[in-house]
SEMI-173685 format. One record per residue (C-alpha): residue number from 1; chain; residue in three letters; z, x, y. Coordinates in steps of 0.25 Angstrom, whole numbers, plus 5000, padded with zeros to 4 digits. Example, Ala and Ser with C-alpha at 12.3 -4.5 7.8 and 13.67 -1.06 7.14 Angstrom:
<vexbas>
resi = 1&chain = A&resn = ALA&Z = 5031&X = 5049&Y = 4982
resi = 2&chain = A&resn = SER&Z = 5029&X = 5055&Y = 4996
</vexbas>
This chain:
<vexbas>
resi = 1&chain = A&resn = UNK&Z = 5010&X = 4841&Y = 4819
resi = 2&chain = A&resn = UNK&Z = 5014&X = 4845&Y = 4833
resi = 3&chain = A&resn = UNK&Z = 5011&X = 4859&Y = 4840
resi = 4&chain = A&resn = UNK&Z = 5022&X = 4866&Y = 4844
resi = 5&chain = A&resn = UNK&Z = 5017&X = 4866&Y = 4859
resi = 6&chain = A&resn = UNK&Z = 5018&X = 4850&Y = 4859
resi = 7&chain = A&resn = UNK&Z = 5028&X = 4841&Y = 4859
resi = 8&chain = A&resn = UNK&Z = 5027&X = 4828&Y = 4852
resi = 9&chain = A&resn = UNK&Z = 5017&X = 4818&Y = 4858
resi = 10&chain = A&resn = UNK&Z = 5009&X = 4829&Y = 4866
resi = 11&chain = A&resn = UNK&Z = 4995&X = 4829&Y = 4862
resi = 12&chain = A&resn = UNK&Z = 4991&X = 4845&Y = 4863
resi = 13&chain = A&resn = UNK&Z = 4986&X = 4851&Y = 4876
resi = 14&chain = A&resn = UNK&Z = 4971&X = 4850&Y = 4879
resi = 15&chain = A&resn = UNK&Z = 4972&X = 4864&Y = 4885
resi = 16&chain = A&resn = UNK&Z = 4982&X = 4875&Y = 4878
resi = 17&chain = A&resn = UNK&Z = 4982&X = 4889&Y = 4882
resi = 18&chain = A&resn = UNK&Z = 4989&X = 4899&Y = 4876
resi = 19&chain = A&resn = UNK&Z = 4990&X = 4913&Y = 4880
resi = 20&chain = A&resn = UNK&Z = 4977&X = 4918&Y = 4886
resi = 21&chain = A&resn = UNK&Z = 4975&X = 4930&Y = 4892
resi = 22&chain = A&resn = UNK&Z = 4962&X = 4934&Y = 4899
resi = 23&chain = A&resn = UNK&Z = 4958&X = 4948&Y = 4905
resi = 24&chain = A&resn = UNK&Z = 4949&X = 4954&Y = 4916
resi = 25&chain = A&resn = UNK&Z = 4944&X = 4966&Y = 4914
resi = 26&chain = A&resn = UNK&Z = 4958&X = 4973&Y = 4914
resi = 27&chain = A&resn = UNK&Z = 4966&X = 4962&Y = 4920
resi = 28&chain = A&resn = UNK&Z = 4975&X = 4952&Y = 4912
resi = 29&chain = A&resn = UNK&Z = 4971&X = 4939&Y = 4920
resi = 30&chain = A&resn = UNK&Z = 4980&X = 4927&Y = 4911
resi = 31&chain = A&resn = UNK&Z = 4990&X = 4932&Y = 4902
resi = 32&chain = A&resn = UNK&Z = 4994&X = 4922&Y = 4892
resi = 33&chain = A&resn = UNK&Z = 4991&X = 4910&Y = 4900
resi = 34&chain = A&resn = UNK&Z = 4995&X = 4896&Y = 4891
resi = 35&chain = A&resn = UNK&Z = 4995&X = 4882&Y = 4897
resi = 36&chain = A&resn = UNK&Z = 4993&X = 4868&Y = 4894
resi = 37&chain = A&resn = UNK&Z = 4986&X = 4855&Y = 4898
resi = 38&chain = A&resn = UNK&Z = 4988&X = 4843&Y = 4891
resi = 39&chain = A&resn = UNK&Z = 4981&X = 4830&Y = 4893
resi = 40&chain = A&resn = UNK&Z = 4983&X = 4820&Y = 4905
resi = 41&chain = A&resn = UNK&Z = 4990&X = 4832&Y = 4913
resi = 42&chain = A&resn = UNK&Z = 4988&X = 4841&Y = 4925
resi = 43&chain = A&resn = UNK&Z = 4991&X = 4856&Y = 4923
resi = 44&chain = A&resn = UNK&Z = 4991&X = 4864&Y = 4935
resi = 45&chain = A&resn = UNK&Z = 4989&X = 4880&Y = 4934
resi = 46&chain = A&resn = UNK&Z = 4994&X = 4886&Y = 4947
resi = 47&chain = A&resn = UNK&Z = 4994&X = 4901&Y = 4952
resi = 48&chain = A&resn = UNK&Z = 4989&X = 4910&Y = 4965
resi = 49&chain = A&resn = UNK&Z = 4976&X = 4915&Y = 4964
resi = 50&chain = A&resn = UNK&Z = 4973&X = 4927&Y = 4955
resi = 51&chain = A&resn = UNK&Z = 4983&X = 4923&Y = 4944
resi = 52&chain = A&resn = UNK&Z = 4971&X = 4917&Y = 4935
resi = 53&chain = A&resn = UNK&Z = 4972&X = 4903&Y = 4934
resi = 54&chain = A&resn = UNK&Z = 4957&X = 4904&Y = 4936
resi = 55&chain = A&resn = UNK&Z = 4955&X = 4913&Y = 4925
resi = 56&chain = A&resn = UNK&Z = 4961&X = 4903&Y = 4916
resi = 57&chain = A&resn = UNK&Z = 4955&X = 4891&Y = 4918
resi = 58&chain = A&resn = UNK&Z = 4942&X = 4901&Y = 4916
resi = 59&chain = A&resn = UNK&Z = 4948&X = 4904&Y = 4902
resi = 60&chain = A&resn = UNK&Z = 4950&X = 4891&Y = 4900
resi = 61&chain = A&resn = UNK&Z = 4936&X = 4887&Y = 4901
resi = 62&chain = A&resn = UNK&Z = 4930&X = 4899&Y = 4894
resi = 63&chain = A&resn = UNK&Z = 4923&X = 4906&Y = 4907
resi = 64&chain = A&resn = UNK&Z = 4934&X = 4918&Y = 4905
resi = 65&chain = A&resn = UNK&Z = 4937&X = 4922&Y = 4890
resi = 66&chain = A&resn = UNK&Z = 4952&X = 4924&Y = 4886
resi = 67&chain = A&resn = UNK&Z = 4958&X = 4936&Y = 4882
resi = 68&chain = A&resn = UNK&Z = 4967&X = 4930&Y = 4871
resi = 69&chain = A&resn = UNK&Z = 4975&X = 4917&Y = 4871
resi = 70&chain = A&resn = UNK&Z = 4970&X = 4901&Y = 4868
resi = 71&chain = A&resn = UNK&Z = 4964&X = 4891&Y = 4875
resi = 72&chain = A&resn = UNK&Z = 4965&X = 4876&Y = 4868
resi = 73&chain = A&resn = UNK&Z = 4958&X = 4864&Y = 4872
resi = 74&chain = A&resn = UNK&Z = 4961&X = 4852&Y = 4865
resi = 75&chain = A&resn = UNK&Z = 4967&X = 4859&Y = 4855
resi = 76&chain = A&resn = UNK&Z = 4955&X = 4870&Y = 4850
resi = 77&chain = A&resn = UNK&Z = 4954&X = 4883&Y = 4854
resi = 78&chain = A&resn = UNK&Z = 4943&X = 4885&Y = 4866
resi = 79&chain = A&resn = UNK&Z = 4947&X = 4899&Y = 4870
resi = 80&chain = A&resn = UNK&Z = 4933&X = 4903&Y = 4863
resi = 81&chain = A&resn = UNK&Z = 4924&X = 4892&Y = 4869
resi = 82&chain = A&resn = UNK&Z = 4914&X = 4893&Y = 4880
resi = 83&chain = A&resn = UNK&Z = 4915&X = 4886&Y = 4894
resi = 84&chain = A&resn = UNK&Z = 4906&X = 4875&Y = 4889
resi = 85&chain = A&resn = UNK&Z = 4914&X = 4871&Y = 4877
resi = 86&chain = A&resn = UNK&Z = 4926&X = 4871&Y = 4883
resi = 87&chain = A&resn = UNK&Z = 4921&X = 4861&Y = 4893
resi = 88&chain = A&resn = UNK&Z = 4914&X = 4855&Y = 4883
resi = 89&chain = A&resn = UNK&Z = 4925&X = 4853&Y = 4875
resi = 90&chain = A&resn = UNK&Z = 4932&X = 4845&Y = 4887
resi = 91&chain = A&resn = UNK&Z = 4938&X = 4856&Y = 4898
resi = 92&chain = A&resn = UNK&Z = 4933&X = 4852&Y = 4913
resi = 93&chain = A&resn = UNK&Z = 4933&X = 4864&Y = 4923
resi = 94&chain = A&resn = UNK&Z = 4935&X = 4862&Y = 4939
resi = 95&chain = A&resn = UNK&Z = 4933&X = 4877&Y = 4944
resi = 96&chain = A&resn = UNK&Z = 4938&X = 4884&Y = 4955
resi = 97&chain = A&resn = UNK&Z = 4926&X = 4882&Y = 4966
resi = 98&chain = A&resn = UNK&Z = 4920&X = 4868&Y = 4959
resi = 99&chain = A&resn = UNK&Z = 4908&X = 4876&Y = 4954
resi = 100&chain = A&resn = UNK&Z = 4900&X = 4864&Y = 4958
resi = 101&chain = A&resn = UNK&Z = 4886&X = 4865&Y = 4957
resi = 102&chain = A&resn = UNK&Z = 4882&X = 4866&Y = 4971
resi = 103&chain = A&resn = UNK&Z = 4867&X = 4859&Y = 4969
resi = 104&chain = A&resn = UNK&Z = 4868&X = 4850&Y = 4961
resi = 105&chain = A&resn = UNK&Z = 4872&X = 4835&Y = 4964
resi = 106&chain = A&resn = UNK&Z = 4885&X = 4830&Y = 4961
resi = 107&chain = A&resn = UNK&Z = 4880&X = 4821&Y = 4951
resi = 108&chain = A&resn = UNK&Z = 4872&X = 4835&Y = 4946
resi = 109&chain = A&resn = UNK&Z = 4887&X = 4842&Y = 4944
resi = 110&chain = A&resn = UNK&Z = 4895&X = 4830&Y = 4938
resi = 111&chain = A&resn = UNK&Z = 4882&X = 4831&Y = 4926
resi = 112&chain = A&resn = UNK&Z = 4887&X = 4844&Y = 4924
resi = 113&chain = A&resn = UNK&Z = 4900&X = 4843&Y = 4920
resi = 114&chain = A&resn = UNK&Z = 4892&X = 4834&Y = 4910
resi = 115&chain = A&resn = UNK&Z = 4883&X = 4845&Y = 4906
resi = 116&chain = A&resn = UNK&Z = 4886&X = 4846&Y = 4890
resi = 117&chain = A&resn = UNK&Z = 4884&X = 4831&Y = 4890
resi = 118&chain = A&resn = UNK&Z = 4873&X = 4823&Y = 4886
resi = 119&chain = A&resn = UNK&Z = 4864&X = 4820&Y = 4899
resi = 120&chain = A&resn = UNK&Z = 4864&X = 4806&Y = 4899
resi = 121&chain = A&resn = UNK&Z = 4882&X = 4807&Y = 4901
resi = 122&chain = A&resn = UNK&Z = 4885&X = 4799&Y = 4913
resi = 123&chain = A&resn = UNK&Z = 4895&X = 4807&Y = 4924
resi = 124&chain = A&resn = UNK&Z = 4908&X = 4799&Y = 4920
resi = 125&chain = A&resn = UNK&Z = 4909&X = 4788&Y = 4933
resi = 126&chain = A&resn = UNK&Z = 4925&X = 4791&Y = 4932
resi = 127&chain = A&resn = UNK&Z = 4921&X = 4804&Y = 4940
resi = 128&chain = A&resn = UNK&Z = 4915&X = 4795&Y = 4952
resi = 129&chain = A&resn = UNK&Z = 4929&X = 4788&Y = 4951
resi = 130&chain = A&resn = UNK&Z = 4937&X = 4803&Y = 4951
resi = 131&chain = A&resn = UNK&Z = 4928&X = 4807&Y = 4964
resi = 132&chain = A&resn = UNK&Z = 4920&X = 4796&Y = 4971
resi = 133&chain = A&resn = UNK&Z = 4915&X = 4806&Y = 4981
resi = 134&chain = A&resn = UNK&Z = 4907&X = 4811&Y = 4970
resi = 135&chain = A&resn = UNK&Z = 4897&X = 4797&Y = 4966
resi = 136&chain = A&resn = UNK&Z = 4895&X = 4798&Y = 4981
resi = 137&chain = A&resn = UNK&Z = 4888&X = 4811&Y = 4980
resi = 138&chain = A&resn = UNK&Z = 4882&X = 4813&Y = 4967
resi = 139&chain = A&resn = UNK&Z = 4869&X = 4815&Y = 4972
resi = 140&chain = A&resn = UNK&Z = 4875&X = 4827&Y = 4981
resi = 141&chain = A&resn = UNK&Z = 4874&X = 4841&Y = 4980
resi = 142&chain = A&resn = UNK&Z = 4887&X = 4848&Y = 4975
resi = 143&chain = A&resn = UNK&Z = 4885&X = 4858&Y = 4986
resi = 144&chain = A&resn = UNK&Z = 4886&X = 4849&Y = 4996
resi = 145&chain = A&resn = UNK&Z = 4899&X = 4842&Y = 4993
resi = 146&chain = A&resn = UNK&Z = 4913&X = 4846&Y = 5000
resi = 147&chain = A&resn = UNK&Z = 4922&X = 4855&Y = 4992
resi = 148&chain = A&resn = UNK&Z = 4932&X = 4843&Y = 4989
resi = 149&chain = A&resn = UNK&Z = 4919&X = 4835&Y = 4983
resi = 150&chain = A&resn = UNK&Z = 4915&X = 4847&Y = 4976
resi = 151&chain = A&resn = UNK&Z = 4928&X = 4848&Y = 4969
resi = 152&chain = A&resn = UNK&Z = 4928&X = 4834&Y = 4964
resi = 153&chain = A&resn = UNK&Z = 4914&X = 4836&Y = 4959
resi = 154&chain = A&resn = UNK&Z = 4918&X = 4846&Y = 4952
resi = 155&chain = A&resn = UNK&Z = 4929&X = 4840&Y = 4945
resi = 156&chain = A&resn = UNK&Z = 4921&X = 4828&Y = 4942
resi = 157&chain = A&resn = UNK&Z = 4910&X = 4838&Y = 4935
resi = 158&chain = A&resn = UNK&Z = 4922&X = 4842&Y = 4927
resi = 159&chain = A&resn = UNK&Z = 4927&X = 4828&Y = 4923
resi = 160&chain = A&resn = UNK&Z = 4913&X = 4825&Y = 4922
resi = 161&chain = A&resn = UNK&Z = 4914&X = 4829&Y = 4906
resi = 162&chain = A&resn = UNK&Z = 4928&X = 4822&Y = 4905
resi = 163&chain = A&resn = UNK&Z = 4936&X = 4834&Y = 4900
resi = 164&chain = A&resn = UNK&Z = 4948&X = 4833&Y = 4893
resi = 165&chain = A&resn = UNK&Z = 4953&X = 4845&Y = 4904
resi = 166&chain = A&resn = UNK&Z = 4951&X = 4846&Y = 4916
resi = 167&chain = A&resn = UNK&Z = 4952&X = 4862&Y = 4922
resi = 168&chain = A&resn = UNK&Z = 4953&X = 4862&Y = 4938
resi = 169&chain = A&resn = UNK&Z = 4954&X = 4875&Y = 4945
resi = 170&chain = A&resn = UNK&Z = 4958&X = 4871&Y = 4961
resi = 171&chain = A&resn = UNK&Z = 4952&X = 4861&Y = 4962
resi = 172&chain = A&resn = UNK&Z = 4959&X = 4860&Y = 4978
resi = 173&chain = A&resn = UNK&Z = 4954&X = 4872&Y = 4982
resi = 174&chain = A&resn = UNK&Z = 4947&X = 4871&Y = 4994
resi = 175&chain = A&resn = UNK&Z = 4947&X = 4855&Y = 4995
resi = 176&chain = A&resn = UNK&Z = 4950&X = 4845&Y = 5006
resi = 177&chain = A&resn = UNK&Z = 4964&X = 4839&Y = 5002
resi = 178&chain = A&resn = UNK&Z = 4959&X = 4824&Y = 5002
resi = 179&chain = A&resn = UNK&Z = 4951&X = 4829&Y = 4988
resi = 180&chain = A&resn = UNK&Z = 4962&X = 4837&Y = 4983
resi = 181&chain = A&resn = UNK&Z = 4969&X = 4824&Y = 4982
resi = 182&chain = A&resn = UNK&Z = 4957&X = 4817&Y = 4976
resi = 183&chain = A&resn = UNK&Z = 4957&X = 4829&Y = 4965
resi = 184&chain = A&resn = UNK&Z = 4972&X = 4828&Y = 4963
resi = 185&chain = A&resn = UNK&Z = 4971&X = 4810&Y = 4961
resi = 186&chain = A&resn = UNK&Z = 4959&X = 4815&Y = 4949
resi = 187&chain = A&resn = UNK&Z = 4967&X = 4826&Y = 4941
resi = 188&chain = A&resn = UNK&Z = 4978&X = 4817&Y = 4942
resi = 189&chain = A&resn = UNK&Z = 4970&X = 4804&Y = 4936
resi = 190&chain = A&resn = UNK&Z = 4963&X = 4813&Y = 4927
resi = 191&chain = A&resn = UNK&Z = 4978&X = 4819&Y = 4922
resi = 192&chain = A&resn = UNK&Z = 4982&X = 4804&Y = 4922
resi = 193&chain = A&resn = UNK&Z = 4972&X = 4799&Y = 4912
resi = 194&chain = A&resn = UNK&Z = 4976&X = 4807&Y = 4900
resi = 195&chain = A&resn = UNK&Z = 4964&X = 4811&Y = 4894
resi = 196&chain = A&resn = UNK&Z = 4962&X = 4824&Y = 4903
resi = 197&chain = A&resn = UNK&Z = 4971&X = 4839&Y = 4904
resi = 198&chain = A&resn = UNK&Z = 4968&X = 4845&Y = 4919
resi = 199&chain = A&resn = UNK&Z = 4971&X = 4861&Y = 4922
resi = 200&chain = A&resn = UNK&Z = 4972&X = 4862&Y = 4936
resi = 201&chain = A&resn = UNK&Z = 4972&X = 4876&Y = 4943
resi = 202&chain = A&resn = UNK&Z = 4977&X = 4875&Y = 4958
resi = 203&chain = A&resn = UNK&Z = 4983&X = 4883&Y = 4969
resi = 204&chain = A&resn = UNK&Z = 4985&X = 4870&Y = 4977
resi = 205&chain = A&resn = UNK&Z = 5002&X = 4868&Y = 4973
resi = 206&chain = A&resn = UNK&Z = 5004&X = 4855&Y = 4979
resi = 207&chain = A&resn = UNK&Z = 4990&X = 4849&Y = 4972
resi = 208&chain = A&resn = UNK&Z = 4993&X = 4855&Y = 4958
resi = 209&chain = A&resn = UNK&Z = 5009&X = 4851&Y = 4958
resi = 210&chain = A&resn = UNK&Z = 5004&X = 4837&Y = 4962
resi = 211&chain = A&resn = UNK&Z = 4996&X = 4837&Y = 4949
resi = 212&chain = A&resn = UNK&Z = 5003&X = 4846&Y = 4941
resi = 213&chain = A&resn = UNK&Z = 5009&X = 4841&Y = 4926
resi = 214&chain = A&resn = UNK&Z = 5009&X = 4854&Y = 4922
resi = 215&chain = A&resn = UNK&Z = 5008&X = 4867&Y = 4930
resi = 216&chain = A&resn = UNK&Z = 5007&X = 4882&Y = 4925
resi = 217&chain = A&resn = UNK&Z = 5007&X = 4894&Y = 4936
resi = 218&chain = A&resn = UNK&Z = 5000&X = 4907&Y = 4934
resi = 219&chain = A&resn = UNK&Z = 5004&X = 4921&Y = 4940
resi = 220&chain = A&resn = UNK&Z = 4994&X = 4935&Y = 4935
resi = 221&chain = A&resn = UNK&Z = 4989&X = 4927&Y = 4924
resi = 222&chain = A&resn = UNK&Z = 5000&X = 4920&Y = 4919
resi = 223&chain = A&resn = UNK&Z = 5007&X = 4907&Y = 4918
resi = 224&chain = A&resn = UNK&Z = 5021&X = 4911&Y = 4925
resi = 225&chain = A&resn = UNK&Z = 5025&X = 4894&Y = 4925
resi = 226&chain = A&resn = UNK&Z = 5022&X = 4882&Y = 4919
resi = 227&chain = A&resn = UNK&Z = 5029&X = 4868&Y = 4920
resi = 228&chain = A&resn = UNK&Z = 5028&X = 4853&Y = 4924
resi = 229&chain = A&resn = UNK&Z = 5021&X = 4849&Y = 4937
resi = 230&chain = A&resn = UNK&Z = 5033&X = 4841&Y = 4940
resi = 231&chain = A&resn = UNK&Z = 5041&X = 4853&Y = 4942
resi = 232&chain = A&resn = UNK&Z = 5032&X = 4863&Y = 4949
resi = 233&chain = A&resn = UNK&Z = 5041&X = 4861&Y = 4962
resi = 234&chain = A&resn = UNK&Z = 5053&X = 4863&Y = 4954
resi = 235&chain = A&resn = UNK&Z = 5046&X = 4875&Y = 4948
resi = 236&chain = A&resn = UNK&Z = 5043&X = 4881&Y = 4961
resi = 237&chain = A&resn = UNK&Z = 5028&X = 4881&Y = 4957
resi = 238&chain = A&resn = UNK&Z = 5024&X = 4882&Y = 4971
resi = 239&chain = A&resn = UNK&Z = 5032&X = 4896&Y = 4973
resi = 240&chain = A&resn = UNK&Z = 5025&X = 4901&Y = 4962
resi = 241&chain = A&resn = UNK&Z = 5010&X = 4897&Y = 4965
resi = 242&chain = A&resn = UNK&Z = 5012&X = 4900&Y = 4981
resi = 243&chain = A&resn = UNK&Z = 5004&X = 4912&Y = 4987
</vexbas>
């Protein structure tokens, strides 16, 4: 039987949202925020600062809690499940910053986004192929690598548990644009495959159209458009996202 959200021949969404809302103290941050990502496609969340986009992809991996609403991940209920199940469960986080561990070798941060694995799992050689710049620095610190290398370093330690979504929070900011267009060739191929949904948050317009299959734009905690990446221009997207 179908759902009602779908029509015939679309598989479910890997991620469904329906009407959260989350709270600070006094201040209602997301109000009845719903979205989707479905396999094999990008999703692009634009906004300014401030208007909680960040807040969201927290709730989405269970460092905030929510308020009301749910959060479904191939298809079950996860609004109740800590940040390791969730990512156990198949959902790879890029934060804002990288959150690299600065000491440790590359090699050392690529085991981590292993760590619910046995010991013995290999780092999946496809993430050598992703970012070459990283088999030539394993033995490197992560402190000690550019801010563009740290970025793909820490997508590759997010891939490293091959997830089935892939959550990236501006992943451009404060890289030199010769990686910028390395990270757009690998969300694009990892789209391409099939096998993978991908939530990228950015600020950058030109980088997220370029990418976008779907977009949504927030404004005070609410999703104010949604659409096709395709029609983002004809949606004047840029209007609404410019500072």
């Amino acid at each position: 039987m179908l759902r009602r959200s779908e029509k015939p021949g679309e598989k479910h969404p890997m991620l469904n949202v329906k009407n959260i809302n989350q709270y600070y103290g006094g201040s209602h941050i997301l109000r009845d925020v719903s979205m989707r990502t479905h396999l094999g496609k990008v999703t692009v969340l634009l906004g300014r600062n401030g208007v909680g986009k960040t807040t969201l992809l927290k709730s989405l991996m269970g460092l905030v809690a929510i308020k009301t609403g749910t959060i479904e991940f191939d298809g079950k209920p996860i609004q109740g499940a800590t940040p390791y199940e969730r990512a156990r469960a198949g959902i790879g986080f890029v934060p804002q910053g990288r959150e690299i561990f600065a000491r440790l070798t590359v090699e050392e941060n690529l085991r981590m986004g292993l760590a619910y694995k046995s010991a013995a799992a290999p780092i999946p050689g496809e993430l050598y192929e992703l970012f070459p710049v990283l088999k030539a620095m394993l033995n490197r610190r992560g402190g000690d690598l550019s801010g563009g290398q740290q970025q793909q370093l820490a997508i590759a330690r997010a891939l490293a548990a091959q997830p089935k979504l892939l959550v990236l929070d501006e992943p451009t900011e404060g890289i030199q644009p010769s990686i910028i267009k390395d990270i757009g060739r690998v969300i694009r191929m990892l789209a391409d495959r099939g096998d993978m949904a991908i939530l990228l948050v950015e600020q950058y317009y030109d980088f997220a159209e370029e990418l976008a299959d779907d977009y949504l734009v927030m404004e005070r905690g609410e999703v104010i458009a949604r659409g096709f990446g395709k029609n983002m221009q004809a949606d004047g997207v840029r209007r609404l996202v410019a500072i």
